[in-house]
PQR file with spaces between the fields and no chain letter, atoms N, CA, C, O and H, PARSE charges and radii, in Angstrom:
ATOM       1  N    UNK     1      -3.959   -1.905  -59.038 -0.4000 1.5000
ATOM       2  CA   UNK     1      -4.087   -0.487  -59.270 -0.0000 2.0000
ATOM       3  C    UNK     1      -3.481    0.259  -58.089  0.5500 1.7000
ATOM       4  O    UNK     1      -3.832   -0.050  -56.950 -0.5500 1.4000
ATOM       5  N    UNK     2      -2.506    1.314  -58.320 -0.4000 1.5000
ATOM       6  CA   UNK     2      -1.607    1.979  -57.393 -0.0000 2.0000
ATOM       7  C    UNK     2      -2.630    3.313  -57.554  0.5500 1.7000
ATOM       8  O    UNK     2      -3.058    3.947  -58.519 -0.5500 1.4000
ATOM       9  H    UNK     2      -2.221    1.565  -59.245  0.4000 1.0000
ATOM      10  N    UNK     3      -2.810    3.408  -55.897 -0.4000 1.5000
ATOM      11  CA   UNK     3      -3.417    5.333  -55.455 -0.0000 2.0000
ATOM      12  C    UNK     3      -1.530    5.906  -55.427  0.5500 1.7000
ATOM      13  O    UNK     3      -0.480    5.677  -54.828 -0.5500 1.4000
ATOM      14  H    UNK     3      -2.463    2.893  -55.114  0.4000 1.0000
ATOM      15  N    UNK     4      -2.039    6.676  -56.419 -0.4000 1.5000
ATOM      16  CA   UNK     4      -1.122    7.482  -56.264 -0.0000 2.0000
ATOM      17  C    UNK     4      -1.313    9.230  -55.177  0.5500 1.7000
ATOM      18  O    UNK     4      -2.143   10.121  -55.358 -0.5500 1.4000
ATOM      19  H    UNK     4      -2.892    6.862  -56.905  0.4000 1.0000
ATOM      20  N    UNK     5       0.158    9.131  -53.776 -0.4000 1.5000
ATOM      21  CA   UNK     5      -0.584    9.949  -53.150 -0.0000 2.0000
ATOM      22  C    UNK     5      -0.492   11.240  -53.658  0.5500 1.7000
ATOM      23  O    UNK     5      -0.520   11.348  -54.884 -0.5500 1.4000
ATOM      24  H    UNK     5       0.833    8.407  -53.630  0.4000 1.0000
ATOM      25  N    UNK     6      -0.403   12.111  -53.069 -0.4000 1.5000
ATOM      26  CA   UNK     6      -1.341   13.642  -53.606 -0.0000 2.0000
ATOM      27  C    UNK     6      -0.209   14.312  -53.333  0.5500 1.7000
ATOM      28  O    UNK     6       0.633   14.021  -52.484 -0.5500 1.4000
ATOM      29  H    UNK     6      -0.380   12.024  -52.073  0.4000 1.0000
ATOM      30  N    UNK     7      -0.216   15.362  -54.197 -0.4000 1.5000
ATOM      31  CA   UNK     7       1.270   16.069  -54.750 -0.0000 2.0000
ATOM      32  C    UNK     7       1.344   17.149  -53.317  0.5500 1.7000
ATOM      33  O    UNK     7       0.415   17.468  -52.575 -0.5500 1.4000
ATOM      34  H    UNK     7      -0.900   15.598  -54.887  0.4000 1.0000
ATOM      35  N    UNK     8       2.378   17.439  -53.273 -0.4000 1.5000
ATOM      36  CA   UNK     8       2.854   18.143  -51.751 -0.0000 2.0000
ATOM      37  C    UNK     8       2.180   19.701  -51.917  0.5500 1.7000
ATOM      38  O    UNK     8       1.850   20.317  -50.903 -0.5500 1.4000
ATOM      39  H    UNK     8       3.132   17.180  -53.876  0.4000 1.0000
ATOM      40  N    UNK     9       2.052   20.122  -52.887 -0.4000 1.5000
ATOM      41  CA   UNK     9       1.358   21.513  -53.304 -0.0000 2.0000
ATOM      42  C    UNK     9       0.209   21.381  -53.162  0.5500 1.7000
ATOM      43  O    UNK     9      -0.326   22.467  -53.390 -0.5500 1.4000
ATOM      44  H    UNK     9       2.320   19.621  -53.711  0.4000 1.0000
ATOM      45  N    UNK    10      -0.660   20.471  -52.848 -0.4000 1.5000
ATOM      46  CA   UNK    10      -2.246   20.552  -52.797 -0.0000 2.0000
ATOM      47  C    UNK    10      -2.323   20.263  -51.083  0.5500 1.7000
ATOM      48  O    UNK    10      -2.978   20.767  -50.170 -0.5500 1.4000
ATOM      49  H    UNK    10      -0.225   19.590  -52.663  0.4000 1.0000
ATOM      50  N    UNK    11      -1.392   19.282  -51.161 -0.4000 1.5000
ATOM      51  CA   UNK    11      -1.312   19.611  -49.252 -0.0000 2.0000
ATOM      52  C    UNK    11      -1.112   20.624  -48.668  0.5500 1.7000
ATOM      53  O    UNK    11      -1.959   21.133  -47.933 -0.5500 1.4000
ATOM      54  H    UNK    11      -0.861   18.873  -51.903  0.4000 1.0000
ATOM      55  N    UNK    12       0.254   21.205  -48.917 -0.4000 1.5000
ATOM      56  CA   UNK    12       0.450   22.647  -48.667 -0.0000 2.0000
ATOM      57  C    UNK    12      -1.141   23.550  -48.725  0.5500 1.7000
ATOM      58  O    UNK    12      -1.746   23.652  -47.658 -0.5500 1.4000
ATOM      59  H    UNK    12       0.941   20.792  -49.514  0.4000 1.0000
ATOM      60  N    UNK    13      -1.501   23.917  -49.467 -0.4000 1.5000
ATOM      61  CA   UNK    13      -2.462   25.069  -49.883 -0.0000 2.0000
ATOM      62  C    UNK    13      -3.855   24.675  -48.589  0.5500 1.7000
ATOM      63  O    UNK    13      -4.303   25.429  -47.725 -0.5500 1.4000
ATOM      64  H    UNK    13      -1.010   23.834  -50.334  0.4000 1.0000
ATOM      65  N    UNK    14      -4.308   23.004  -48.952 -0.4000 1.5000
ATOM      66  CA   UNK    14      -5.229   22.606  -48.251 -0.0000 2.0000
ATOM      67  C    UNK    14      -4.711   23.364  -46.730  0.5500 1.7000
ATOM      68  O    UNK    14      -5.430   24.152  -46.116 -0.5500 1.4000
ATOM      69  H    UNK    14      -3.944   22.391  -49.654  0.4000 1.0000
ATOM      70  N    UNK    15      -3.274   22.933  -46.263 -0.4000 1.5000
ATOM      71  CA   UNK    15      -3.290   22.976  -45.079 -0.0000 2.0000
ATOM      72  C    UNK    15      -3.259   24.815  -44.897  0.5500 1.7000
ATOM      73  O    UNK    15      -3.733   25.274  -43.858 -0.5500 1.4000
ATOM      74  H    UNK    15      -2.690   22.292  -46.762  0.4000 1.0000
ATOM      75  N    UNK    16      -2.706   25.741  -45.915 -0.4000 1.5000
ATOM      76  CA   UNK    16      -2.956   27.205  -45.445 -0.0000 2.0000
ATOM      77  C    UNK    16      -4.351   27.631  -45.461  0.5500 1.7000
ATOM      78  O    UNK    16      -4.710   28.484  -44.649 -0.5500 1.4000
ATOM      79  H    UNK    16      -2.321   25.368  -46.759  0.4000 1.0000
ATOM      80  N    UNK    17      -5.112   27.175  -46.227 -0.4000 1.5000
ATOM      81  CA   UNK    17      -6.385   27.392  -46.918 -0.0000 2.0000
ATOM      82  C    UNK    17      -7.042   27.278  -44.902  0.5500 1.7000
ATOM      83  O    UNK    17      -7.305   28.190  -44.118 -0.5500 1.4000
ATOM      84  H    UNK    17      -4.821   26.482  -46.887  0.4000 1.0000
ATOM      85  N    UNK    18      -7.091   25.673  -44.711 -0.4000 1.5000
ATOM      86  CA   UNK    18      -7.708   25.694  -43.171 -0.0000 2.0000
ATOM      87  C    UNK    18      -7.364   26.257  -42.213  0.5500 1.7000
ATOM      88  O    UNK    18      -8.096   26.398  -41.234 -0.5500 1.4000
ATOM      89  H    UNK    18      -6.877   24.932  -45.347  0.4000 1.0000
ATOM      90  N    UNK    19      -5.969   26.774  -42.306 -0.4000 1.5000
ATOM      91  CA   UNK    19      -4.992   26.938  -41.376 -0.0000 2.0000
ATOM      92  C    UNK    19      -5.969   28.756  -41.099  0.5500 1.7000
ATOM      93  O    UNK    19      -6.249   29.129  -39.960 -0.5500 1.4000
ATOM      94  H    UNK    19      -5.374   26.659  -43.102  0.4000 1.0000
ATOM      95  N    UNK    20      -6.278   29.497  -42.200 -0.4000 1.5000
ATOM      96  CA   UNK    20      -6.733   30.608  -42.175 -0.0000 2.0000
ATOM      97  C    UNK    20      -8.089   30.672  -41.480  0.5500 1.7000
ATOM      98  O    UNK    20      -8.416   31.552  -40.684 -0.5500 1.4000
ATOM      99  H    UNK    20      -6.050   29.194  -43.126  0.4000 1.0000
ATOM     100  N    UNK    21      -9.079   29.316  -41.991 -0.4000 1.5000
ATOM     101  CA   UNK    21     -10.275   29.328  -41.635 -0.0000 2.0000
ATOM     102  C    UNK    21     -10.455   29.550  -40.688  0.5500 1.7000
ATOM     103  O    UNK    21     -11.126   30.518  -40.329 -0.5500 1.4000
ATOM     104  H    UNK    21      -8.813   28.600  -42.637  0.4000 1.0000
ATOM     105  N    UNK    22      -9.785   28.528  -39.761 -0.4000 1.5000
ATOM     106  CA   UNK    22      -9.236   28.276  -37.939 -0.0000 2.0000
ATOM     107  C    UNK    22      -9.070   29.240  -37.372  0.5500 1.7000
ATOM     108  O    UNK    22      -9.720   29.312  -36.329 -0.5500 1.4000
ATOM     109  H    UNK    22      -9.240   27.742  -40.053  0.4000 1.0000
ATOM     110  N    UNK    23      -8.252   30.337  -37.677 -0.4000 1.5000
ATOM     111  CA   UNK    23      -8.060   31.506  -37.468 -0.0000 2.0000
ATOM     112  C    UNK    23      -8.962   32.382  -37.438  0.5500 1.7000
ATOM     113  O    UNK    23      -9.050   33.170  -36.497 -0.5500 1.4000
ATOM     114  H    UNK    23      -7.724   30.278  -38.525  0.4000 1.0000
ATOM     115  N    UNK    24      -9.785   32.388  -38.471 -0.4000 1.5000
ATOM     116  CA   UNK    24     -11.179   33.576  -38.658 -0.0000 2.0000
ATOM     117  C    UNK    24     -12.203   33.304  -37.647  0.5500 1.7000
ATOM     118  O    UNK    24     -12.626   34.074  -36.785 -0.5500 1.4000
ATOM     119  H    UNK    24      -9.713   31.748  -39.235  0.4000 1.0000
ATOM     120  N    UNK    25     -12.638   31.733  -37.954 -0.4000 1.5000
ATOM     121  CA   UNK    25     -13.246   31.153  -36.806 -0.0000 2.0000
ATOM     122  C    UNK    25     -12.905   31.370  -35.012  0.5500 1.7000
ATOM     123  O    UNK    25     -13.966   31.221  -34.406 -0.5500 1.4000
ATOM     124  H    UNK    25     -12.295   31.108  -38.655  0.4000 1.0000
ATOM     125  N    UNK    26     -12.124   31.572  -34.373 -0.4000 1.5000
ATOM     126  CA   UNK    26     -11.195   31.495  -32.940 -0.0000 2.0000
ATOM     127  C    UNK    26     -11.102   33.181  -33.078  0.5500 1.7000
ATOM     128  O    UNK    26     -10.780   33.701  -32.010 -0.5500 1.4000
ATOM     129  H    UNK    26     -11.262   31.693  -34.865  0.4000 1.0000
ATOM     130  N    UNK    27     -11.290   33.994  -34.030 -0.4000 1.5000
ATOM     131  CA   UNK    27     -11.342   35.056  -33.967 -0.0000 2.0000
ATOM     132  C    UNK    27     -12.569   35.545  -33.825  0.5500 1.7000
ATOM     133  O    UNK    27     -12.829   36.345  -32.926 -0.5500 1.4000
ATOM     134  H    UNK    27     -11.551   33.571  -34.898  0.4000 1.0000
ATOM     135  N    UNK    28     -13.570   35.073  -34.795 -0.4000 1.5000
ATOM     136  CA   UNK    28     -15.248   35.180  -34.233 -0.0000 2.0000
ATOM     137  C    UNK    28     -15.177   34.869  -32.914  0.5500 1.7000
ATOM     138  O    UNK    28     -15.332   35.902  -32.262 -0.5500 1.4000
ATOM     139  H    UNK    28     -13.359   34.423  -35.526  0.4000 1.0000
ATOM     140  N    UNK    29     -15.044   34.098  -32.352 -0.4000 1.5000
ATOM     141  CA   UNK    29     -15.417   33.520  -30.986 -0.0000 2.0000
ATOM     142  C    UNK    29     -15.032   34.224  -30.198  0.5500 1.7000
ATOM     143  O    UNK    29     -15.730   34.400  -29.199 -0.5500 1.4000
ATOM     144  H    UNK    29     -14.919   33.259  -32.881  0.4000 1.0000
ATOM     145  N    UNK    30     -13.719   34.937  -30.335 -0.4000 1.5000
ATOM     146  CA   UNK    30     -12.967   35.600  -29.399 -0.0000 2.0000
ATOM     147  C    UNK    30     -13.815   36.830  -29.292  0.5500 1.7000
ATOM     148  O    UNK    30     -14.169   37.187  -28.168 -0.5500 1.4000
ATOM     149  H    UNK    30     -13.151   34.794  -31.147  0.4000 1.0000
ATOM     150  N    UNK    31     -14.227   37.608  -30.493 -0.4000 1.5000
ATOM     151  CA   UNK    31     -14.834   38.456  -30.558 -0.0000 2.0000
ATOM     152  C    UNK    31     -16.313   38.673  -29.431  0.5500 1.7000
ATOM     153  O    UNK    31     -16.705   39.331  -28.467 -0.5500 1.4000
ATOM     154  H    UNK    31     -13.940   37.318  -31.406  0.4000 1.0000
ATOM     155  N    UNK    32     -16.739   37.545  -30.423 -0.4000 1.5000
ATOM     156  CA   UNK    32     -18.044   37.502  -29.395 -0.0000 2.0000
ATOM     157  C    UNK    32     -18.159   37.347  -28.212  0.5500 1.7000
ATOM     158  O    UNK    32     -18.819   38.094  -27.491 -0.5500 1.4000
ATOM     159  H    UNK    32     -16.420   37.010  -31.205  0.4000 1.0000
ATOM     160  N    UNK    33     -17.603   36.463  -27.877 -0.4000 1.5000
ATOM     161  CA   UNK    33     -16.967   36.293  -25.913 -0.0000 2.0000
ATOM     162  C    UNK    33     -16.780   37.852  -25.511  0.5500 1.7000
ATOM     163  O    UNK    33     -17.451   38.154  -24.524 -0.5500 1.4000
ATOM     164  H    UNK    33     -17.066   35.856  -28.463  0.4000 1.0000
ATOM     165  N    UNK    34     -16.165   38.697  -25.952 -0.4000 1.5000
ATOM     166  CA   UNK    34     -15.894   39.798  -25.505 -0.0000 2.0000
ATOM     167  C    UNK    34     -16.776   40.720  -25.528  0.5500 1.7000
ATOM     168  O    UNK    34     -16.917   41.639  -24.722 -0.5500 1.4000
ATOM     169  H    UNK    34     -15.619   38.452  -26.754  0.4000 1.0000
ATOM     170  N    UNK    35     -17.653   40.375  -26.875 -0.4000 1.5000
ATOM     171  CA   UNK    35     -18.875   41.127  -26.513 -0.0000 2.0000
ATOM     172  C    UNK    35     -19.865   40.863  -25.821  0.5500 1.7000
ATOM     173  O    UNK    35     -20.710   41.755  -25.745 -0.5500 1.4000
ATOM     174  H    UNK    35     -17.539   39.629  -27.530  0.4000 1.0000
ATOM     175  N    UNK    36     -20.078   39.785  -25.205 -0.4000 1.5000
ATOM     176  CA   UNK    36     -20.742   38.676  -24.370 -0.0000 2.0000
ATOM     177  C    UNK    36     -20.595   39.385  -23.586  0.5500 1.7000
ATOM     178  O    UNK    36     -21.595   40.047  -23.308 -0.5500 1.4000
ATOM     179  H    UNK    36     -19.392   39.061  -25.267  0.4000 1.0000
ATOM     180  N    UNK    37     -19.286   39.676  -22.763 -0.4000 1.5000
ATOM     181  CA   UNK    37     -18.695   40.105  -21.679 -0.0000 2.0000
ATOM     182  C    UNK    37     -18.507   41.499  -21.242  0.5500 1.7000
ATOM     183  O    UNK    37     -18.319   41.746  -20.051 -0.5500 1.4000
ATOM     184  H    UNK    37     -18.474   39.138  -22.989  0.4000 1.0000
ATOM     185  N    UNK    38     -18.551   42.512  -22.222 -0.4000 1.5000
ATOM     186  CA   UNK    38     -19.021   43.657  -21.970 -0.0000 2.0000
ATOM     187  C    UNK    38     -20.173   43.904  -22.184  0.5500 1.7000
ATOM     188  O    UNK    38     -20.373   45.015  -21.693 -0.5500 1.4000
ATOM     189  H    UNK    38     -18.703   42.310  -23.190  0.4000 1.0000
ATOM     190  N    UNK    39     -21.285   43.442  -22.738 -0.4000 1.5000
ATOM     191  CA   UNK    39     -22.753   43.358  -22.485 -0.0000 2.0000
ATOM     192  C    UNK    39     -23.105   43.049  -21.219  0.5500 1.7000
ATOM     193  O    UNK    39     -24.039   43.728  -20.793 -0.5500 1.4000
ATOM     194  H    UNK    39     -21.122   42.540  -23.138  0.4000 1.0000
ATOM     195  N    UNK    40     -22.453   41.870  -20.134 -0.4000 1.5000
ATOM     196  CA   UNK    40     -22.794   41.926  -19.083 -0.0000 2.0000
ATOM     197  C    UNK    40     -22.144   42.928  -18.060  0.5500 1.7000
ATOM     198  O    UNK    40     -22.629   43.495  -17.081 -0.5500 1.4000
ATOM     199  H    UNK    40     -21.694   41.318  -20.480  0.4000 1.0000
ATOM     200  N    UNK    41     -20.863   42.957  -18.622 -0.4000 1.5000
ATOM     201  CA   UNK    41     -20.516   44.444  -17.117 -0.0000 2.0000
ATOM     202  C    UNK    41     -21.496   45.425  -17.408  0.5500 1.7000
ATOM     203  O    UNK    41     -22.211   45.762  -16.463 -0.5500 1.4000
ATOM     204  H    UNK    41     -20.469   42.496  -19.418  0.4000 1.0000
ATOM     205  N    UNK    42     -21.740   46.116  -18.840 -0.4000 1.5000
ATOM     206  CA   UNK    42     -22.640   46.671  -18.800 -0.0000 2.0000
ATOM     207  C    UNK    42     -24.179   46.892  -18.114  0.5500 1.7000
ATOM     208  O    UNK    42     -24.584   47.898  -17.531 -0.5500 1.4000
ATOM     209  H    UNK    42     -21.159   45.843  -19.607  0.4000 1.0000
ATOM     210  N    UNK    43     -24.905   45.619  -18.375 -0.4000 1.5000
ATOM     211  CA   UNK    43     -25.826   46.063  -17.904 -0.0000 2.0000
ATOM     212  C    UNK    43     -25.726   45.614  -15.999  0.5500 1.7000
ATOM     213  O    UNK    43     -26.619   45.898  -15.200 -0.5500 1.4000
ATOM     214  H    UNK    43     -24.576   44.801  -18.848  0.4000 1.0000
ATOM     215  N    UNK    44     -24.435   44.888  -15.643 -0.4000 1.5000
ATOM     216  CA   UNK    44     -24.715   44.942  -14.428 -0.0000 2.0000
ATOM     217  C    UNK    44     -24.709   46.601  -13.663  0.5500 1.7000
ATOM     218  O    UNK    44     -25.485   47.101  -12.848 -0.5500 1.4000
ATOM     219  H    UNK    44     -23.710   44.657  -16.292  0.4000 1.0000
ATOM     220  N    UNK    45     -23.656   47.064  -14.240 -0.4000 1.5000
ATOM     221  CA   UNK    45     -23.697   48.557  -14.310 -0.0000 2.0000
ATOM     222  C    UNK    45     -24.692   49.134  -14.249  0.5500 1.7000
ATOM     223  O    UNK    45     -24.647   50.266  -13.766 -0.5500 1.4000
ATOM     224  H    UNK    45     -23.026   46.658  -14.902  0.4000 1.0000
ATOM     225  N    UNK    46     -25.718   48.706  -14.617 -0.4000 1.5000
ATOM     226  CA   UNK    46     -27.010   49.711  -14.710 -0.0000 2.0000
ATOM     227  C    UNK    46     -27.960   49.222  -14.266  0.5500 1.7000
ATOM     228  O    UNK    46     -29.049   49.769  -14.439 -0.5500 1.4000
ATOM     229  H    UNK    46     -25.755   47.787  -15.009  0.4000 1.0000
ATOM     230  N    UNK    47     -27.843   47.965  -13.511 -0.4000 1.5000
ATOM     231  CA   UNK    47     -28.853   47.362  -12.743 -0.0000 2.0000
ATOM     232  C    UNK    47     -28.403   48.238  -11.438  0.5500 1.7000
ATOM     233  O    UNK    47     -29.183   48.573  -10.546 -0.5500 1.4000
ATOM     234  H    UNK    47     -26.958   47.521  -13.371  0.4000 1.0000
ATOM     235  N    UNK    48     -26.684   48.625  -11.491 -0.4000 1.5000
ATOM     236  CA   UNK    48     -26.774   49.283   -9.975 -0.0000 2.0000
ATOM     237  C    UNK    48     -26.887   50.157   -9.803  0.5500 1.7000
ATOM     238  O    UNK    48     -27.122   50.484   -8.639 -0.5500 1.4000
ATOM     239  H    UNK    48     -26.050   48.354  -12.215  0.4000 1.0000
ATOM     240  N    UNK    49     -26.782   51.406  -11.087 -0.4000 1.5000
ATOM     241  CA   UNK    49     -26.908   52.857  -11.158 -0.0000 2.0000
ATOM     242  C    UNK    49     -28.953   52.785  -10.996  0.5500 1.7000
ATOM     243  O    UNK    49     -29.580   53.769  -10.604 -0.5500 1.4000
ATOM     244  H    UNK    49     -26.592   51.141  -12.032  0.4000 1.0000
ATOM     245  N    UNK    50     -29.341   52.038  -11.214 -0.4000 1.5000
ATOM     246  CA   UNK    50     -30.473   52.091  -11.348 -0.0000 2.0000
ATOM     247  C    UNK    50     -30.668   51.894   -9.851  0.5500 1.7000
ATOM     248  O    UNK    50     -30.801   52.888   -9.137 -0.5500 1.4000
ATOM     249  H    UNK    50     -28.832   51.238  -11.532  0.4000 1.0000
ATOM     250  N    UNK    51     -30.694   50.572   -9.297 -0.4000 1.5000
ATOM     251  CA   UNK    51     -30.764   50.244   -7.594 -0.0000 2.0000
ATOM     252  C    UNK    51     -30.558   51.629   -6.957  0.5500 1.7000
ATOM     253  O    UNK    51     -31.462   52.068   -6.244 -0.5500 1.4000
ATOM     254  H    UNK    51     -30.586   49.765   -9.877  0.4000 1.0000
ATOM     255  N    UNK    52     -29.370   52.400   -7.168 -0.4000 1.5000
ATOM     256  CA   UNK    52     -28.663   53.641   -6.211 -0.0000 2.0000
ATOM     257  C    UNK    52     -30.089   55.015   -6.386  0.5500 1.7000
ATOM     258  O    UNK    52     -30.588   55.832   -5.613 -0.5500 1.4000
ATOM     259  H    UNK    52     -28.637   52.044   -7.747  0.4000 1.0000
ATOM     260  N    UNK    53     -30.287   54.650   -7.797 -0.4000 1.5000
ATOM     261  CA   UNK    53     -31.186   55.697   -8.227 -0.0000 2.0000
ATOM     262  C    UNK    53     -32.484   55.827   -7.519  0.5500 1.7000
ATOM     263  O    UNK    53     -32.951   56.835   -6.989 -0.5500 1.4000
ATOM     264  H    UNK    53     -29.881   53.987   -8.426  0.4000 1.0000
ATOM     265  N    UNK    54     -32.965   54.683   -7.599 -0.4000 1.5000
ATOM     266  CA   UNK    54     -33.931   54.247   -6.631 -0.0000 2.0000
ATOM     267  C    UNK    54     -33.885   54.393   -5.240  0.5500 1.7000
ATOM     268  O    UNK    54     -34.592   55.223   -4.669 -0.5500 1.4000
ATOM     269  H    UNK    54     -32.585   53.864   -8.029  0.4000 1.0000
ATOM     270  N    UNK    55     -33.461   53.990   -4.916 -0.4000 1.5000
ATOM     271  CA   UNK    55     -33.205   54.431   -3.152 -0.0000 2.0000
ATOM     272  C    UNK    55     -33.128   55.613   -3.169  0.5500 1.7000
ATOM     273  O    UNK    55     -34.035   56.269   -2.657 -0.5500 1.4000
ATOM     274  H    UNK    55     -32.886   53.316   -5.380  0.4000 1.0000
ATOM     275  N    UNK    56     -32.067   56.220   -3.740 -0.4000 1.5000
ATOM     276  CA   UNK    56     -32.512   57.879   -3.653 -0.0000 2.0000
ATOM     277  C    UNK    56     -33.461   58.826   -3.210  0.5500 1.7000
ATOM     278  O    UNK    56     -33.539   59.717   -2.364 -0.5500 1.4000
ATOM     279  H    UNK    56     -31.330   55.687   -4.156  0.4000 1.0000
ATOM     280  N    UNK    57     -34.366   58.148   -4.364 -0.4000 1.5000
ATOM     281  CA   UNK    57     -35.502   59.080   -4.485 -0.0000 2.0000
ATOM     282  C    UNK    57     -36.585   58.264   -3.421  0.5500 1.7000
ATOM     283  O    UNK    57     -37.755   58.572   -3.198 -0.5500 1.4000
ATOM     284  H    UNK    57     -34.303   57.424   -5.052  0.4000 1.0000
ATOM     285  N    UNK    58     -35.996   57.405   -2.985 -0.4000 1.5000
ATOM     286  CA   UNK    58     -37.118   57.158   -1.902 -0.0000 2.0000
ATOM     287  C    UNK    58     -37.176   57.633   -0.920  0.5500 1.7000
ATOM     288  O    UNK    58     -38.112   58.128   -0.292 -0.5500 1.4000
ATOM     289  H    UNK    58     -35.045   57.154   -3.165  0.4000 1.0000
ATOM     290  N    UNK    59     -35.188   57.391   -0.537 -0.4000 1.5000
ATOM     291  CA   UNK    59     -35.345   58.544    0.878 -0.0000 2.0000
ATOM     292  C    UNK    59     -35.664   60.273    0.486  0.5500 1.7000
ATOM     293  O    UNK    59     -35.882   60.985    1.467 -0.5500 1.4000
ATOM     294  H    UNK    59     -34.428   56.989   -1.047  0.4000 1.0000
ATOM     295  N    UNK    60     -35.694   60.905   -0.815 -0.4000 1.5000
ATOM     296  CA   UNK    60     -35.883   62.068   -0.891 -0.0000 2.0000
ATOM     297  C    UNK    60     -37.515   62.067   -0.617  0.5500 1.7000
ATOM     298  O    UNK    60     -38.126   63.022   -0.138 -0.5500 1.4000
ATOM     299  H    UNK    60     -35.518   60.326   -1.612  0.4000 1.0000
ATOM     300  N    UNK    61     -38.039   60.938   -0.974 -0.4000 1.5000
ATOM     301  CA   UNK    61     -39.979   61.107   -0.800 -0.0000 2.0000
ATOM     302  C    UNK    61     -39.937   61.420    0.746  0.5500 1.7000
ATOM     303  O    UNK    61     -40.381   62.456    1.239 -0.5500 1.4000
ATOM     304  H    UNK    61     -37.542   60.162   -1.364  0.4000 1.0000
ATOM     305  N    UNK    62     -39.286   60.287    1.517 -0.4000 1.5000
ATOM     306  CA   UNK    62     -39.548   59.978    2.722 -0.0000 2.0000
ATOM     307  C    UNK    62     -39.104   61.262    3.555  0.5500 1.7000
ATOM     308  O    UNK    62     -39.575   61.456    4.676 -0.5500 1.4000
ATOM     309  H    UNK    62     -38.925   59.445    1.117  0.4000 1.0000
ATOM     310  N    UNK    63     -37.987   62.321    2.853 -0.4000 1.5000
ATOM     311  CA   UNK    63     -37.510   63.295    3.835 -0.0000 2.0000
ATOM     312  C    UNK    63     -38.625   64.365    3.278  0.5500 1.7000
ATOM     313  O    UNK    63     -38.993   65.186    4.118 -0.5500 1.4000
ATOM     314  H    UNK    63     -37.604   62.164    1.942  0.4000 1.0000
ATOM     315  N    UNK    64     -39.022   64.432    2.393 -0.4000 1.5000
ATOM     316  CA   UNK    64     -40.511   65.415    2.020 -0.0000 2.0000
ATOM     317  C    UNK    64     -41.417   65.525    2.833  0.5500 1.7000
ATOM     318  O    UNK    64     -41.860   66.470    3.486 -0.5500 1.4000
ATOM     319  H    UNK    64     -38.723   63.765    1.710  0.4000 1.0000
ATOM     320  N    UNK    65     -41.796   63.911    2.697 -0.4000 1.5000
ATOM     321  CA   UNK    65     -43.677   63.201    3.776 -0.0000 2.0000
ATOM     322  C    UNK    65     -43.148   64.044    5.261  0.5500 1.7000
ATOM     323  O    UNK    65     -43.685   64.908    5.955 -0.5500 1.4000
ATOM     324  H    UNK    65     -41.437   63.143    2.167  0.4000 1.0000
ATOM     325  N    UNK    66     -42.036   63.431    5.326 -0.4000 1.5000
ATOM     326  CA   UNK    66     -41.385   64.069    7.259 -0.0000 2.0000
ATOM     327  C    UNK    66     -41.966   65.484    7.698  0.5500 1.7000
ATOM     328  O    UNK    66     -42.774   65.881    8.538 -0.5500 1.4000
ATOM     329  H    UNK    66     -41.600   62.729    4.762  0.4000 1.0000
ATOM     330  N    UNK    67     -40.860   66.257    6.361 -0.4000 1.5000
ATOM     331  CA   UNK    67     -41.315   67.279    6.772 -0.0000 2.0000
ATOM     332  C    UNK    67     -42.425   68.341    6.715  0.5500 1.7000
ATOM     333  O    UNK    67     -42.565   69.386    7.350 -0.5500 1.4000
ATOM     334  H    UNK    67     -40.204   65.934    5.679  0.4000 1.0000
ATOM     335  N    UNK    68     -43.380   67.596    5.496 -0.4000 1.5000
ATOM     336  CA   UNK    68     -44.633   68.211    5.440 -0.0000 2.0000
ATOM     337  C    UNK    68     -45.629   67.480    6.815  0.5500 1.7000
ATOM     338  O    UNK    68     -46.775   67.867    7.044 -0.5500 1.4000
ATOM     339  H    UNK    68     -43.266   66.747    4.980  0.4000 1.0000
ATOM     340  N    UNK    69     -45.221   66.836    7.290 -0.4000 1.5000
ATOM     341  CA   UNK    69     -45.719   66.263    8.641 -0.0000 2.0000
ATOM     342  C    UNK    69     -45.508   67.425    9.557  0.5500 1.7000
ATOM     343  O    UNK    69     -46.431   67.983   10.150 -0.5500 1.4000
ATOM     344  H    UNK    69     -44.290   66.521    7.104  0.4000 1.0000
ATOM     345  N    UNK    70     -44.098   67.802    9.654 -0.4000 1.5000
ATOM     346  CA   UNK    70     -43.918   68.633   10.886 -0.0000 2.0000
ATOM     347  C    UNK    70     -43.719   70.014   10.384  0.5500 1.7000
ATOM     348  O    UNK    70     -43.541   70.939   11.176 -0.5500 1.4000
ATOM     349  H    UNK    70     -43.348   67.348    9.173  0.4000 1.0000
């Protein structure tokens, strides 16, 4: 009994058919990586606007206490 192999048109298609998947897939990823990655500049961003914020208002307490001292 002869396998007969598989007609060049079902290869073809198979191979555009995955060829697209691959693509959608590496495009998710890409995507997400990037949103990965501006989620973290982001919130490092605001871990430091926050830090700056803070200090601020500490030295503004501390120049208050001073001068209700003197």
């Amino acid at each position: 009994m002869k396998i007969k192999a598989a007609p060049s048109m079902i290869l073809f298609k198979y191979l555009i058919f995955y060829s697209f998947v691959g693509l959608y897939q590496s495009a998710l990823f890409i995507k997400s990586g990037i949103r990965r990655c501006s989620n973290y500049m982001k919130s490092w961003n605001e871990n430091n606007n926050e830090r700056g914020q803070s200090v601020g208002f500490k030295t503004t307490l501390l120049r208050t206490a001073f001068r209700s001292i003197l």
